[in-house]
N, C-alpha and C positions, 0 to 999 in steps of 0.2 A: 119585306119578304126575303129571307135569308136566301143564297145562290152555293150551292154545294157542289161541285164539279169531281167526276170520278173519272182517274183512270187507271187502268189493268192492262193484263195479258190473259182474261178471260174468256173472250172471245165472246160468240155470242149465241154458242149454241147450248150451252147449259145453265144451271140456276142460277149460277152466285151473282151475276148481275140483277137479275131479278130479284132474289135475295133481299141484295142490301138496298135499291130503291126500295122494295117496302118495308123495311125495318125504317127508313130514315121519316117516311109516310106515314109509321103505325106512332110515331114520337113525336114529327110533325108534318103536319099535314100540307102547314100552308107553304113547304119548301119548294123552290124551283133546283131540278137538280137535271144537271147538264153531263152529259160525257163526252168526256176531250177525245179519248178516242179507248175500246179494249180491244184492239188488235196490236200490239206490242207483242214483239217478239215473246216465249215464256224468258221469265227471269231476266229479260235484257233491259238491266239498269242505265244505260247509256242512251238508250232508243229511248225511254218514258221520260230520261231525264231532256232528252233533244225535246220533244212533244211540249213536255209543260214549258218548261225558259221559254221558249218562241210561244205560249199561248197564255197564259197566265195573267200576263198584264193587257190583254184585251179585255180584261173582266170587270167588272167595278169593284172599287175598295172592299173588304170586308168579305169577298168572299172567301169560300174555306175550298181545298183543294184534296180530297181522299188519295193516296197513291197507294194501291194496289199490286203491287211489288214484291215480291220477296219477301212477305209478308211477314213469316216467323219470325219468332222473337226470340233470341238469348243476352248473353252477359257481352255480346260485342256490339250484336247489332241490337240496340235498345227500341221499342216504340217510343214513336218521338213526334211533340206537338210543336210545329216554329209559327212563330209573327216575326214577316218579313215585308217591307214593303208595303204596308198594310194588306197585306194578305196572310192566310193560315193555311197551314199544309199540316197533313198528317200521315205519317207511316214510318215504315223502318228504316233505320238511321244504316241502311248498307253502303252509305257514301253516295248515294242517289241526290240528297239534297246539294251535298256539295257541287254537282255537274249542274247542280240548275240555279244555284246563285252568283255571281261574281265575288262575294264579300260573305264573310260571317252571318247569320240571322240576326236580328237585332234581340228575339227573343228565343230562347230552347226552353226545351223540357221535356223530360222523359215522364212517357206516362206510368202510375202510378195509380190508375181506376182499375176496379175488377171487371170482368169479360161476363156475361149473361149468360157464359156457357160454359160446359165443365169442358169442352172438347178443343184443343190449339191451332184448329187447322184450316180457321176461315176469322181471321183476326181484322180481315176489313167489315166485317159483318156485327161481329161481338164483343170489336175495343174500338175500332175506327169509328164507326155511327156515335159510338157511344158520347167519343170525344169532341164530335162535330155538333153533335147537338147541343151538347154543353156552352161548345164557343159560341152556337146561334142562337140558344136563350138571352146571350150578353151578359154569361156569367165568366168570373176571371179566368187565363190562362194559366196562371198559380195555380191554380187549384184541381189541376189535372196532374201536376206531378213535381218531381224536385226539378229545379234548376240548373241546368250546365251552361257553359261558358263557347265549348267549342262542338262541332262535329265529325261523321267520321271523313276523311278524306279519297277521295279517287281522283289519281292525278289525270287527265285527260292529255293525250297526244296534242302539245301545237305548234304552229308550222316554225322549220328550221328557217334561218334567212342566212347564206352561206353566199359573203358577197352579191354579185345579180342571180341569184337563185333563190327562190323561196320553193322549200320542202312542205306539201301539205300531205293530206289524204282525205278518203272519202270517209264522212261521219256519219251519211243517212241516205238511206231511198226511197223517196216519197212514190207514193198509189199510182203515179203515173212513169215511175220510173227515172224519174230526173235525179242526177247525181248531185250532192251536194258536198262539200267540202269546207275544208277548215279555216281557208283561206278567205280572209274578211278582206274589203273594197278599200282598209285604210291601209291596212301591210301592203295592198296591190300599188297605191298610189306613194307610200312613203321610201316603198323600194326601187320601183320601177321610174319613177320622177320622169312620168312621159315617155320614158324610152320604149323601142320596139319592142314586143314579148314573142317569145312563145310558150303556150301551156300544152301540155305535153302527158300523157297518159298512152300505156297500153301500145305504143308503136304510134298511135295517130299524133297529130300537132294543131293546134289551133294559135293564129295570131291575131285575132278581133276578137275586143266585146261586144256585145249587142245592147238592145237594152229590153227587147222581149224576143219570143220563142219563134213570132212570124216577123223578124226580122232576116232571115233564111227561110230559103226552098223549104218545101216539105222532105221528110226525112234525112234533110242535115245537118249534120253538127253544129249546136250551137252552145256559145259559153257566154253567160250573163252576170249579175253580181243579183241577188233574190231582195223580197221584202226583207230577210235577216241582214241583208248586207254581208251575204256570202257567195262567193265563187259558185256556181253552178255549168253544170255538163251536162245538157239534153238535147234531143233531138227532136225536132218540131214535128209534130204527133207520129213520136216516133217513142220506141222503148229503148232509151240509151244504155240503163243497167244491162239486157241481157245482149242488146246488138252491139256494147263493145264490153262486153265482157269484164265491166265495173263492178264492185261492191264496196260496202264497209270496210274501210282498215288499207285498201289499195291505194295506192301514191298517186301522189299526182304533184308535179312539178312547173313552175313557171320561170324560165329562163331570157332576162334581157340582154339585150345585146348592151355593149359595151360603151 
């Protein structure tokens, strides 16, 4: 039973969700299809790309991954079918994929099938399905388009290390508000080599990590390393985005003593 995973900036109050679960239905029926999440920012390639990289590989081999993105197609940003990791993803090559793999794809291709529709403006419906079905029949990835070698690139922000200082920032804020950042649990250990810290955001300081969120009071500060194995800033059932004044792209610095 093939596993189809979708995600958008769709939301979930109008059709195109609806949509394209049943175009994928009306082709095949017996598909399990899952949404990672359509609540993405609109057009925020960095947010869907943070989403899938952290969920992806919970999946089993083989399944296929719609990305609902920026969807339009021209002569830069190409629709584009990859086998990575044995897994398949499909959408526009806005440099989205780059933020979600560490390495190259093992396989590209830009697609090269016709759209079931005379109309450009819902291409996860009338080139996407089209292409996902293909891969879940178990017919070739060839045969959806030509071949390319590379992708397009979007350099992503990572963390400076300036002597005992590592420079990060905030990359995501998950549903509960918890800040997350750039800064991975191996730079923290390969910098800091045990020494005292402190992390440092917005006027506040924190010098402990913890290892969960009620490891503090309620409502204070607390800083952990997550499942990702990244730096995290929240407040234990507390809203840390808006009670200190966090977001995406804001600094955030970890300074040891000497």
């Amino acid at each position: 039973m093939p596993i189809i995973t979708l995600t958008s900036d769709w939301g979930l109050k109008d059709h195109y969700l609806a949509a394209v679960k049943g175009t994928i239905l009306n082709y095949l029926p017996e598909a399990r299809i899952i949404d990672i999440s359509h609540n993405i920012n609109p057009f925020d390639a960095e947010q869907a790309a943070f989403v899938i990289k952290h969920s992806y590989k919970s999946f089993p081999k083989g399944t296929i991954h719609i990305i609902g993105i920026s969807t339009e197609e021209s002569d830069k940003y190409p629709h584009t079918a990859i086998f990575h990791e044995e897994h398949y993803f499909i959408g526009t090559d806005t440099g989205v994929f780059s933020m979600i793999f560490e390495k190259t794809p093992e396989k590209i291709f830009e697609l090269d099938i016709p759209q079931d529709s005379d109309h450009f403006t819902f291409s996860s419906r009338d080139r996407f399905v089209k292409a996902a079905i293909h891969i879940a029949q178990g017919k070739k990835l060839e045969e959806l388009g030509n071949k390319k070698n590379t992708i397009n690139q979007k350099i992503l922000f990572r963390p400076v290390v300036d002597k005992n200082l590592i420079k990060g920032l905030v990359i995501y804020v998950d549903e509960y508000e918890n800040i997350i950042t750039n800064i991975s649990e191996k730079l923290f250990k390969e910098v800091g080599k045990n020494k005292k810290f402190s992390i440092m955001f917005r006027g506040e300081s924190v010098k402990k990590i913890h290892r969960s969120y009620n490891d503090v009071t309620v409502g204070e500060i607390v800083a952990l390393f997550n499942s990702m194995d990244l730096l995290e800033i929240a407040m234990n059932q507390g809203k840390a985005s808006s009670l200190l004044g966090l977001t995406v792209d804001d600094s955030v610095m970890i300074e040891f003593e000497e």
